[in-house]
N, C-alpha and C positions, 0 to 999 in steps of 0.2 A: 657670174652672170655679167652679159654686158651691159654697159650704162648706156650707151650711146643710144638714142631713139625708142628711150624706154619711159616710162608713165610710170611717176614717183610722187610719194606720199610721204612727208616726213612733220613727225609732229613736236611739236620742244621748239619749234623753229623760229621764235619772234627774238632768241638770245641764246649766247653761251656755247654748249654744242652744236644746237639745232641751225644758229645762224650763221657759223661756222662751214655748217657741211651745206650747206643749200648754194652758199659760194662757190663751194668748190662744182658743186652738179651741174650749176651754170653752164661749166665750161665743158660740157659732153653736148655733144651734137648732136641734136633733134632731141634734146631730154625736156621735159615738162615734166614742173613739179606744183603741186598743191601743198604749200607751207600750211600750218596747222598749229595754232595756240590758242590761249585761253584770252591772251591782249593782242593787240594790233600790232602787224605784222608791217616793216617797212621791204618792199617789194624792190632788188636789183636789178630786175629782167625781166624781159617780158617775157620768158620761159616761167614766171614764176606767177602763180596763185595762188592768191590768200583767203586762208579760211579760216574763222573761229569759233569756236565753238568749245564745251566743259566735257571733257573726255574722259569723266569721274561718270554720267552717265550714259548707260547705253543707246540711250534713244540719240544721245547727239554725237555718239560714234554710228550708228547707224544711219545718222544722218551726213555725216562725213563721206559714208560709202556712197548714198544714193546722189550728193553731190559729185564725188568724181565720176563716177558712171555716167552723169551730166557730161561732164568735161573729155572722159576719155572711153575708148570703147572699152578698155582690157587696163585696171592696174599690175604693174609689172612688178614693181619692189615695193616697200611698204616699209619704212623707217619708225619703228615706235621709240619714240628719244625722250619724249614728255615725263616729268615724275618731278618727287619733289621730297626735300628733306625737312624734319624735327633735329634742333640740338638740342638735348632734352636729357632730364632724370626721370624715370618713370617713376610716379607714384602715383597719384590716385586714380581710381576707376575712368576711364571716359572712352566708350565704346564709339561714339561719334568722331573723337581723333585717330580712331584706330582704323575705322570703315573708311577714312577720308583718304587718309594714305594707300590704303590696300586696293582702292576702288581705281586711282588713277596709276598706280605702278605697276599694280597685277595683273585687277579685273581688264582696265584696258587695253594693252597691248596682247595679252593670249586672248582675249576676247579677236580683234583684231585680225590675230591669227588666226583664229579659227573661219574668220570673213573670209581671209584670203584664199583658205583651203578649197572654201564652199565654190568660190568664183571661179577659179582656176584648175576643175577638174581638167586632168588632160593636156594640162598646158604646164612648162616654168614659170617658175616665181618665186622670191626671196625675199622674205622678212627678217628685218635685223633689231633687236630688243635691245636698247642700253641695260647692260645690269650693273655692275660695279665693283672693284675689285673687293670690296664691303660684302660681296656674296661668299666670297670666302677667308676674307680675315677682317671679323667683328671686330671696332670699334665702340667705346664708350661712350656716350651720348647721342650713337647712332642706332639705338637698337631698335628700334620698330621698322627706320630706313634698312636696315642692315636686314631686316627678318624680309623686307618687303624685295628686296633684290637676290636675297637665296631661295627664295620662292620662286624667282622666274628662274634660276640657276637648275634649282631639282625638275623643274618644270621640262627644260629644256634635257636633261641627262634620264629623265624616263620616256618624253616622245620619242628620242632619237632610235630605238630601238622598236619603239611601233609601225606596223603598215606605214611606206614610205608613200608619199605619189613625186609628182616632179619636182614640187617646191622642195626650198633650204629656209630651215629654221635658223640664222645665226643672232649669238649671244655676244657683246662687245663689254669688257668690264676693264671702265677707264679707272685709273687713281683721282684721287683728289685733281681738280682742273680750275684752274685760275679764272674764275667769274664769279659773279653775284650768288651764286647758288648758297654757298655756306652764309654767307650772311642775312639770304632769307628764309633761312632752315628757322628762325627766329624772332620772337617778336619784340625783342632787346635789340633792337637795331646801334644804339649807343655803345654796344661792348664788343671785343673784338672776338671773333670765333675762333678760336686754335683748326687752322687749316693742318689736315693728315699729314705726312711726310711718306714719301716725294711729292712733289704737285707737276702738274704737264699744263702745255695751252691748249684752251678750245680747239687751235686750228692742226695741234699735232693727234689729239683723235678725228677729228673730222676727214684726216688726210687716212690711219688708220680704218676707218669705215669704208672708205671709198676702195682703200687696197682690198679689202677682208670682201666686197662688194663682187670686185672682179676677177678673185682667184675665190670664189666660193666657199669663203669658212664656213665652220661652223662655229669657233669661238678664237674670240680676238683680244689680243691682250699689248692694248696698246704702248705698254711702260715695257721694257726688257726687265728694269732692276727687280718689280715686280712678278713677273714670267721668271726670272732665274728662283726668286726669293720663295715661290711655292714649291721647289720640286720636289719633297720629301710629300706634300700633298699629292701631288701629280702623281707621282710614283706612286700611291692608294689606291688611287683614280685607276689607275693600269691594273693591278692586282686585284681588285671586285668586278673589273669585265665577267670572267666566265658565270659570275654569279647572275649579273646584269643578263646577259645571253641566254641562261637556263630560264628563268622568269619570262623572258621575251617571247622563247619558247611554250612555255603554258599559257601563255596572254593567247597565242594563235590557237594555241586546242581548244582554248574554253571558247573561242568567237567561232571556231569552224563547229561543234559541238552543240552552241545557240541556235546554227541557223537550222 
């Protein structure tokens, strides 16, 4: 999809990735964007509007929507970048840390998606979901983050196969990235977090999303060493297709069948 003269929503955008790529969308002509965090957001261009709002619930992603529909006739792309990590051991019970994380990595972005489906019958449009390369090789200390980003991963490898319309669902799964993020995975701010290996900058996926943007991925992998280092997975991935394709097949009998 093109960027140029398009109505863009990206949220994460007050730091890190999200302020990262909002830089770069700048520089596309006639692009408006509505930036989207939970803190205040410092504004580069007047192509840029700030929004904030707790996108853990859905009345204030609902409200997000009815704001830009304020600002634009038609959202065109829709950037869900927002999430956030635990460095952590699991142990005892606490369902409210559990809901906390699942509510802004999961619930809101496919929530999200499913906005943009509702709005853009008949029309293109392209939403793009941070997952992380943690969607598919689990780390230690990240496991709820880790559970919270292969959820939008399986999310994305069973819609793809559903009733299509014009929109692109694409998945971006960065390695480790050089910002604040691991350090506020915790509330030991005094101790140092053992960052993953490899680590990338903010501004080389940012630059990633924007490619993945206008050659239409659907999944984007912004590290190569990372992309070479799955392929024994990948090659899985290729040999469960016909199984994937049969199932997809009964999905459409049992809905023609319903009506």
């Amino acid at each position: 999809m093109q960027i140029a003269h398009k109505n863009i929503i990206v949220t994460g955008a007050a730091s890190g990735i999200g302020k990262a790529l909002i830089l770069q969308l700048v520089d596309f002509e006639g692009a408006k964007i509505i930036a989207v965090d939970l803190h205040p957001i410092e504004a580069s261009s007047d192509k840029i509007t700030t929004f904030i709002c707790d996108l853990s619930q859905q009345t204030e992603v609902d409200r997000l929507f009815d704001f830009a529909l304020t600002q634009f006739q038609t959202i065109d792309i829709f950037i869900a970048n927002a999430g956030f990590a635990y460095y952590e051991e699991i142990s005892k019970p606490d369902w409210q840390r559990i809901e906390n994380i699942f509510q802004v990595n999961v619930f809101s972005p496919i929530y999200s998606f499913q906005k943009m489906k509702e709005l853009n019958v008949g029309r293109a449009y392209f939403v793009m979901i941070t997952s992380s390369a943690m969607a598919k090789l689990a780390i230690p200390g990240y496991a709820l983050y880790g559970a919270t980003k292969a959820a939008l991963d399986r999310f994305e490898a069973a819609y793809r196969f559903e009733n299509q319309d014009l929109g692109r669902l694409s998945l971006i799964y960065p390695i480790a990235t050089k910002t604040n993020f691991f350090k506020s995975s915790t509330h030991f701010s005094n101790l140092n977090i053992p960052i993953p290996f490899p680590a990338q900058m903010p501004e080389d996926v940012a630059n990633a999303m924007i490619k993945g943007i206008l050659q239409n991925k659907t999944h984007i992998f912004p590290s190569k060493l990372f992309q070479i280092g799955r392929f024994l997975q990948k090659l899985f991935e290729i040999i469960v297709l016909p199984y994937q394709y049969f199932y997809a097949k009964e999905l459409k009998k049992w809905l023609h069948e319903k009506k």
